[in-house]
C-alpha positions, -999 to 999 in steps of 0.1 A, spaced: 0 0 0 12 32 -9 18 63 22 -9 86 20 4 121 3 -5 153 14 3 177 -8 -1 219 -9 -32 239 -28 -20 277 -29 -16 283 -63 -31 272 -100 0 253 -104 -9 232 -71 -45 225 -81 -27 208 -117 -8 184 -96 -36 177 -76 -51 162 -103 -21 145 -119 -13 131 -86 -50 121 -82 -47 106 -117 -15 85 -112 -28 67 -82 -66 58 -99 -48 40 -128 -25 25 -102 -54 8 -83 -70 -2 -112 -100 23 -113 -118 24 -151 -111 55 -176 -143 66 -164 -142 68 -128 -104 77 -128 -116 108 -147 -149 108 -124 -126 113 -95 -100 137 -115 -130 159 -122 -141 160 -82 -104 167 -72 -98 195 -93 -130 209 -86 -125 209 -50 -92 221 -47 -100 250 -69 -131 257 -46 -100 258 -16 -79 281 -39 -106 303 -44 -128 306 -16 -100 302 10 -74 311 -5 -59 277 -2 -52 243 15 -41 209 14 -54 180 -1 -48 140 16 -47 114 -8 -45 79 7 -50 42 -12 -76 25 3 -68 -15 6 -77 -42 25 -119 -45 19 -136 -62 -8 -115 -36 -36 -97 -7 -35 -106 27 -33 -90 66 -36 -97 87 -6 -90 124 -11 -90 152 20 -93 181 17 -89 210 42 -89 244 42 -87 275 71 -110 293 51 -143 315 60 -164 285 64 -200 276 46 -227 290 61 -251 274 48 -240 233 36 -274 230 18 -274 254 1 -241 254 -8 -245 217 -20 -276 229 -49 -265 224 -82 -265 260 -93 -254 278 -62 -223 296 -66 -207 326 -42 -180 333 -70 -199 339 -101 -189 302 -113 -218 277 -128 -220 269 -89 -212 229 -98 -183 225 -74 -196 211 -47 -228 195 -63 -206 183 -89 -180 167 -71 -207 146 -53 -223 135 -82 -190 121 -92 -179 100 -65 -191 69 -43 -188 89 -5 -191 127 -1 -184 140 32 -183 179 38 -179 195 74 -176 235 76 -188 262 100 -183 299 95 -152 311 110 -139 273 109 -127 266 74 -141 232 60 -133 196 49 -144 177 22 -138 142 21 -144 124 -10 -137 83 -18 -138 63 -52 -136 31 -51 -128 1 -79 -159 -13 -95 
């Protein structure tokens, strides 16, 4: 099993290897084309959302062995302003930034498990998992 890597999100050039990184370690595992892009997609999305909203991060990414098939977890914290509102936030459409406001609604669509814990003043994490069909 491979050691979990935890690597920066503080500029556009961060958010890139977050999703080569994220890449290298789908095809590793043996995820298809289509959920190793599935999961690409959500990384990128959410470590843009900590670039931009919080002005950074850092993202986990850990190999998931041992169950029934493997899986990609990916973690991502931030010390930013927080989401008021999680709901809200999580409807397709929804954007604070002026984007098409499918971060967050997106990035669950695209995964197996979607985890998000934020409070205003308390920056959030988002914790998302793939695993192998």
């Amino acid at each position: 099993m491979s050691a979990p890597r935890e690597l920066p999100i503080a500029t556009n050039g961060d958010v890139v290897v977050v999703r080569q990184q994220t890449r290298s370690l789908a095809a590793e595992i043996g995820l298809s084309l289509v959920d190793q892009t599935k999961i690409v997609t959500a990384a990128s999305e959410l470590a843009r959302n900590a670039l931009v909203h919080a002005g950074g991060g850092r993202v986990l990414i850990e190999v998931l062995e041992g169950g029934r098939r493997p899986g990609l977890r990916l973690v991502f914290t931030d010390e930013g302003p927080g989401i008021p509102d999680i709901e809200q936030a999580l409807t397709e459409g929804w954007s604070t930034a002026g984007g098409l406001g499918l971060g967050l609604s997106g990035s669950r669509r695209l995964v197996d498990e979607f985890d998000l814990v934020s409070a205003p003043g308390e920056g959030t994490r988002v914790t998302v998992t793939k695993w192998a069909r």
